[in-house]
N, C-alpha and C positions, 0 to 999 in steps of 0.2 A: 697408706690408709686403705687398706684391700676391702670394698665391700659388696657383698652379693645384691642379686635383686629383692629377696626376703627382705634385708636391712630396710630398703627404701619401700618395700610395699606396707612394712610393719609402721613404718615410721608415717608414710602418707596416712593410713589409718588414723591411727591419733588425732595428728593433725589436723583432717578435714572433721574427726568428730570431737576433738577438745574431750574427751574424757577416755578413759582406759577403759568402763564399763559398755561402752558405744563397741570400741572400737574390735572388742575382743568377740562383740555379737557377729560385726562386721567380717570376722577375720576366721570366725569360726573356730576359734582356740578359748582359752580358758583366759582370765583378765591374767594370773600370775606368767602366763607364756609372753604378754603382751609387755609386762614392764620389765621382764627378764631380757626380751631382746630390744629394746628401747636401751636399758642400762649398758647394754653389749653395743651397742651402736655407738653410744656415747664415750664410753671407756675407747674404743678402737679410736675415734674422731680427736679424744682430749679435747671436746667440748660440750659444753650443757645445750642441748636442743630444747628440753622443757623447763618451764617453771610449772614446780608439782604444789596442788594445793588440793589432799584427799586425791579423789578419782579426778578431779581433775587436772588436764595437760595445758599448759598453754603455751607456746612458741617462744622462745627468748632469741633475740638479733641474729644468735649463729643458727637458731633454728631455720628464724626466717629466709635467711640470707641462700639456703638449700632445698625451699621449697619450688621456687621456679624450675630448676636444672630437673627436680625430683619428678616432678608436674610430665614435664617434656619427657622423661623417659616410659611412664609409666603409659601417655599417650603411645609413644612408638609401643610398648610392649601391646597394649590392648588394638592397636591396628595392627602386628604381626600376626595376633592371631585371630582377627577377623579373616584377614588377609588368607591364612595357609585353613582356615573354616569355608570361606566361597569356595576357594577351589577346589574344594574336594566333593568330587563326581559322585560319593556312593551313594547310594540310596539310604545307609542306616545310620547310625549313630544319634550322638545326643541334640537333643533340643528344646530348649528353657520356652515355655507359653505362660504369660504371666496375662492377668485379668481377674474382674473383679467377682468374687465368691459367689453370689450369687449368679450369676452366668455359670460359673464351672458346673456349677449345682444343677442349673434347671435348663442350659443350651449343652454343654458340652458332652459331662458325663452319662445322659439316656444317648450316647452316638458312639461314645467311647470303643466300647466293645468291638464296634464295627470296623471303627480306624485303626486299632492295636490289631485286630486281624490282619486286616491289606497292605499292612507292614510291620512286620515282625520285629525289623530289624533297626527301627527307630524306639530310641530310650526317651521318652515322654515325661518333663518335668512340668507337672501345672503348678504355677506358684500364683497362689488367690490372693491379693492384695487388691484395694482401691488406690495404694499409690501409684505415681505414674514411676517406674522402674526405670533407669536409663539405660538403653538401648545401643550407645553411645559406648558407655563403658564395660558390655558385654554383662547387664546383671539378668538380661535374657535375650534368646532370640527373635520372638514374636511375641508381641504384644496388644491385646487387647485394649481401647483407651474408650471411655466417655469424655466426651465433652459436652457442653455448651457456649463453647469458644475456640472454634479448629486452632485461630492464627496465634492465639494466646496458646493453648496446651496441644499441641501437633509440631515439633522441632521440625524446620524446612530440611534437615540432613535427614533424614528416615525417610524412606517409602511405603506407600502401601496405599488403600484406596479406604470410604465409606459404605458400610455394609449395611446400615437400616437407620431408622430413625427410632427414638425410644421413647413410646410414652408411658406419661407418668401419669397418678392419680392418687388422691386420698382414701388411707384405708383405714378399717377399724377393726376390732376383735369384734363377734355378730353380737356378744355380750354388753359391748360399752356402749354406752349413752352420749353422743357424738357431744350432744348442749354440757354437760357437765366435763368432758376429759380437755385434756391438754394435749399440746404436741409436741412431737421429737421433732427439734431440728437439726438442718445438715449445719455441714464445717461451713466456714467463709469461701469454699470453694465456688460456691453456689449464691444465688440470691433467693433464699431461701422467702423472705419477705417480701419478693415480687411475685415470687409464685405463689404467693397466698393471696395477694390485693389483686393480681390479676386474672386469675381465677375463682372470684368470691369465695375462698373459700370458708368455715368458721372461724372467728374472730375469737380464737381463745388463745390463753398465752403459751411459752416456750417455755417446758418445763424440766426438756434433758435435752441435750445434744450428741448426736453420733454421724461417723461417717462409715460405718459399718452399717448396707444398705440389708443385709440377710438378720445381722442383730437388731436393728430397725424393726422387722417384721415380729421375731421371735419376742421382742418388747409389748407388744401388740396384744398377746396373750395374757403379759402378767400384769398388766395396770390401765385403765382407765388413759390410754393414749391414742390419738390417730397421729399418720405418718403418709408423707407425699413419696412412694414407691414406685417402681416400674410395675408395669402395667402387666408384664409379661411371669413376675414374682408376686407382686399380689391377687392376683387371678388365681392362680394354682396355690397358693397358700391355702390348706384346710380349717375353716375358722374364721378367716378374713372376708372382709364385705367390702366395697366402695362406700364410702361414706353420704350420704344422703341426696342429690340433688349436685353431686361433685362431678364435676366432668374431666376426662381425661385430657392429657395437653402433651405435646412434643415438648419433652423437656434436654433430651441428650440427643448427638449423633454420636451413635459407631463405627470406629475406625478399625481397621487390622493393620500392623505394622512391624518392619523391619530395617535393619541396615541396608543401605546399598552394597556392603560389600557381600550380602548372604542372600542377594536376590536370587542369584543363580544354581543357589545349593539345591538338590532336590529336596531333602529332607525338611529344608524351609520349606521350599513352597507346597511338597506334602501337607503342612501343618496349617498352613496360611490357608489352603482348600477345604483342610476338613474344618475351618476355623468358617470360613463363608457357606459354606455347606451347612451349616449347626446353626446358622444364623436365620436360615431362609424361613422368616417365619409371619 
C-alpha cells in the first residue's frame, strides 16, 4: 500500500475541514485536485475513508481508524522543518508576519520601506487576519496577537513578550447623530456589552456585527453607526470623531510571537524588532 506524504497531507485537509471546498482553500489547489487525490488514496488503500454527502467529507471507521498515526506524522513533518528553519544562520529568506489589518495599515507599513532596505535579503510575507493563525503548525512565523486574556489566547509553547497596551474608544462618522445611530458589534470574542455598561457608553442597540476592526471603521462612513475601535485607528481615520462625552479604556494587550524553535533564526528576530520598533507609540 505505497503512500507518499501528499496522500496524507491531502487527506488530513479534509478531515480536519469536513468539506472539499475548505479544504482545497486550505491546500491551495483547486477543489477537483482535492477529490482526485482523495479517490487515489482510497483506490491505493481498498478502503472508503469518506462518507460523501455534496461537498461535504465525513470520516467512515477506516477513515477514523488513520487519523491518529496521520496526526503523528504530520506533527514530526512540521517539527522537521521548524527544526532545519532555527538552524539556519542566514540572515535572508522567508518570513510569514501574520496580524491584524489594521495594524499592518497604520503601525507597519509607514516603516516598511525602511526595514525592506536594512535587509534586502528577507522575503516578507504580511498576512492581515484577526484570527489567531497557529504558529504551531508553521501557518507563520511571527505573529502579532490582541488579547484581553493572555492565559486564554497566548499558547504556553510560543515565545515572545508584551509590546503596548491598546486603547479603545467610541467613534462616529462627524456626520452621525450619536442619540439616533446604532452600533456595530464585535464576535463573541470580546465582551462587547461590558465594554458598553462599563464605560457608560450610549445605550442604543446592536445593529450589525463585525470582526473586521478596519471594515468597522470604513462602516462608519456609510450609515448612521458608532463603533468601540483602537484608539490608535480611530484617531487618524479622516472623517471619524470620538463619540461625545466617551472615554477612552485599555481594552487589549499586545503581544509579538514566535516558536521556540525559530528564536534563534536571525531573520525572525529581524522581523520580531522591526515588529517592536513599529509599535513604540
Amino acid at each position: 500500500m505505497p503512500l507518499d506524504w501528499n496522500d496524507i497531507r491531502f487527506y488530513l485537509a479534509v478531515a480536519r475541514c469536513g468539506n472539499i471546498a475548505k479544504a482545497a482553500e486550505k491546500l491551495k489547489v483547486n477543489q477537483s485536485t482535492v477529490m482526485r487525490r482523495i479517490d487515489a488514496m482510497e483506490d491505493r488503500l481498498h478502503l472508503t475513508l469518506f462518507l460523501r454527502n455534496r461537498g461535504d467529507y465525513q470520516l467512515t471507521e477506516a477513515g477514523k481508524l488513520i487519523l491518529g498515526p496521520a496526526e503523528k506524522m504530520d506533527a514530526q513533518a512540521l517539527e522537521l522543518a521548524r527544526c532545519l528553519t532555527g538552524h539556519d544562520d542566514t540572515d535572508g529568506g522567508d518570513v510569514v508576519l501574520t496580524a491584524p489589518s489594521f495594524m499592518i495599515r497604520h503601525l507597519f507599513s509607514p516603516v516598511l520601506k525602511d526595514f525592506l532596505a536594512a535587509h534586502p535579503d528577507i522575503n516578507l510575507t504580511l498576512h492581515a487576519t484577526n484570527s489567531f493563525l497557529d504558529l504551531q503548525r508553521n501557518d507563520a512565523d511571527v505573529a502579532v496577537r490582541l488579547t484581553n486574556d493572555p492565559e486564554k489566547h497566548l499558547p504556553p509553547n510560543l515565545i515572545g513578550r508584551k509590546l503596548a497596551d491598546i486603547e479603545l474608544c467610541a467613534y462616529q462618522d462627524a456626520a452621525t447623530d450619536a442619540e439616533n445611530a446604532s452600533w456595530i458589534g464585535w464576535d463573541d470574542t470580546v465582551d462587547f456589552k461590558g465594554w458598553l455598561a462599563q464605560n457608560k457608553y450610549p445605550s442604543r442597540p446592536v445593529q450589525m456585527v463585525s470582526d473586521d476592526i478596519a471594515g468597522q471603521a470604513q462602516a462608519l462612513h456609510a450609515a448612521p453607526l458608532m463603533a468601540i475601535l483602537p484608539c490608535l485607528l480611530g484617531d487618524g481615520e479622516a472623517g471619524l470623531q470620538r463619540v461625545k462625552n466617551c472615554k477612552p479604556f485599555k481594552g487589549f494587550e499586545a503581544w509579538v510571537l514566535t516558536h521556540p524553535d525559530l528564536k534563534a533564526t536571525r531573520r525572525v528576530s529581524a522581523v520580531m524588532s522591526f515588529v517592536a520598533d513599529a509599535m513604540k507609540f
